[in-house]
N, C-alpha and C positions, 0 to 999 in steps of 0.2 A: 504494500500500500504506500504509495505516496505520504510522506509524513509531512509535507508541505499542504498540502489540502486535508489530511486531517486536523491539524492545527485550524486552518482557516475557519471550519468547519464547524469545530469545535467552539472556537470564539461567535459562533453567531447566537447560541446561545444570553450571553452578556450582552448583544446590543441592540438599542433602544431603537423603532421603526415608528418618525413621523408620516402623519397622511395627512390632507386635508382636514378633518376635524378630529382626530385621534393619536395615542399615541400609546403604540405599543411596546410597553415597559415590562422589561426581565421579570417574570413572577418570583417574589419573595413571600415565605412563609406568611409575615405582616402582612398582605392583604386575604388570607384566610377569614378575618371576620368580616369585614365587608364585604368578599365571596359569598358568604353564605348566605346572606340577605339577596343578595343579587340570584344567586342559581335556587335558592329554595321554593319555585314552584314548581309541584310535580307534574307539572303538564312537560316540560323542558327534558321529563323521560321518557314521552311516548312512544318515540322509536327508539331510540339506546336501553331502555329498560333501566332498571336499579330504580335508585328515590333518591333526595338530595341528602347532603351530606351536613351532618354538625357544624359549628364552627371548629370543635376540636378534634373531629373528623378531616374535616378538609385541610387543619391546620399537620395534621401529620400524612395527609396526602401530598402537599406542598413539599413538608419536609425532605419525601423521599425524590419528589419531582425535582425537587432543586440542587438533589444530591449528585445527581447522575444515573443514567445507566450504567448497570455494574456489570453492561457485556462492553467492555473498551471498541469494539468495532459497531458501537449505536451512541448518537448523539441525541439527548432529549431536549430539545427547548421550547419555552413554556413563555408565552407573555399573556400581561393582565392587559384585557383593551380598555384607555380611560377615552374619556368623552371631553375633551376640552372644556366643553362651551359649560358643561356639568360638574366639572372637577369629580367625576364620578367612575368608577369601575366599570362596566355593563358587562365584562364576560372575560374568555380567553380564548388564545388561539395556542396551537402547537404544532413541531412539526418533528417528527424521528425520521432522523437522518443515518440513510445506511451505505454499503455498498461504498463503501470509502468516500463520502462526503456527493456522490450523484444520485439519487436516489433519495428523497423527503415526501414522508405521509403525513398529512395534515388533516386537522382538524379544528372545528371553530365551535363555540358554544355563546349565545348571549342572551342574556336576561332578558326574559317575557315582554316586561316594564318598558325596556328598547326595541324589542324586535318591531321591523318594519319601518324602519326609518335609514336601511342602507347600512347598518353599522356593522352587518356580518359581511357585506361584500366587500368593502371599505376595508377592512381589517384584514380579509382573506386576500384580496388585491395584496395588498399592502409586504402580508408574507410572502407572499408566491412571489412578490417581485423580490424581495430579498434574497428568499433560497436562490433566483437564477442569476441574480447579482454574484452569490456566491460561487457559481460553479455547478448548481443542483442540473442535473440534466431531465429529471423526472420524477415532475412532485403527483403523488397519488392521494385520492381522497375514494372512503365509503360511504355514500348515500345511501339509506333507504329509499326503496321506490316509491313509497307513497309521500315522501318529505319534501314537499315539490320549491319547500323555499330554501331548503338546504341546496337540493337539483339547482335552482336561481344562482346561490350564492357559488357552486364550484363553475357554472356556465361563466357564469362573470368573472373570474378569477383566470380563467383559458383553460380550465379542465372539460374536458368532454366523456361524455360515459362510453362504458367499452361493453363489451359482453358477456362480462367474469362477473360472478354473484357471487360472495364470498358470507357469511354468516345472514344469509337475507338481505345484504345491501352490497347496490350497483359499483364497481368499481369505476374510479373517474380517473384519468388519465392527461398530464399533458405533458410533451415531451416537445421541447422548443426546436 
């Protein structure tokens, strides 16, 4: 593996990604309690299943998110998306970076309270342009098929669905 792109790769985790009205900041444990206000309605699990998570549930979810993956050839990074104009949290995005730093699955989650105002495409734009900034050659996302705004948010991002079903959701694909 190239040790020069794993570094790079590595470091995108710690860096901060402005958008037009957002700004997606490294997730530290500290925003665990305002997460939890934020992702705690159960509708936000209808297609991913589970139920929301405590404040001190999430805060040692964070924990281990911010630790790292403890397979050295997976890169985890994790940001809180805030809202400028709100000085407020509204969700997060992530992306596990493999395949020696080409290869990134992403994923975006935002608070009910914001959905529908552009702020998961915004945020997922936002990634997906940094992963290929960095060298990412092929960022992947799973939609469920009945998720038609999550479908919205990876079309607007330049992911397109492909024909792979993987746990009941559509694999989406972009390769620049």
């Amino acid at each position: 593996m190239n040790t020069e792109r794993r570094t790079d790769v590595a470091a995108l985790a710690g860096v901060a990604v402005r958008t037009g009205r957002l700004d997606l900041v490294p997730l530290a444990v500290a925003h665990a309690d305002e997460m939890a206000g934020v992702l705690a309605d159960p509708a936000l699990h209808a297609f991913i299943g589970g139920a929301p998570l405590t404040a001190p549930e999430l805060r040692a979810r964070y924990e281990r998110l911010v630790a790292g993956s403890p397979d050295p050839a997976v890169v985890w990074c994790n940001w809180a998306v805030r809202l400028r104009a709100e000085d407020r949290l509204t969700g997060t995005v992530q992306a596990t970076v493999t395949d020696g730093g080409r290869t990134a699955e992403v994923a975006w989650v935002i608070g009910t309270a914001w959905q529908g105002r552009g702020i998961a495409r915004e945020a997922a734009e936002g990634l997906v342009g940094l992963l290929l900034e960095r060298g990412v050659r092929t960022v992947v996302a799973h939609v469920h098929p009945d998720h038609t705004a999550s479908a919205a948010v990876a079309r607007a991002a330049g992911l397109a669905p492909t024909d792979e079903v993987q746990d009941g959701e559509v694999r989406w694909e972009l390769r620049p």
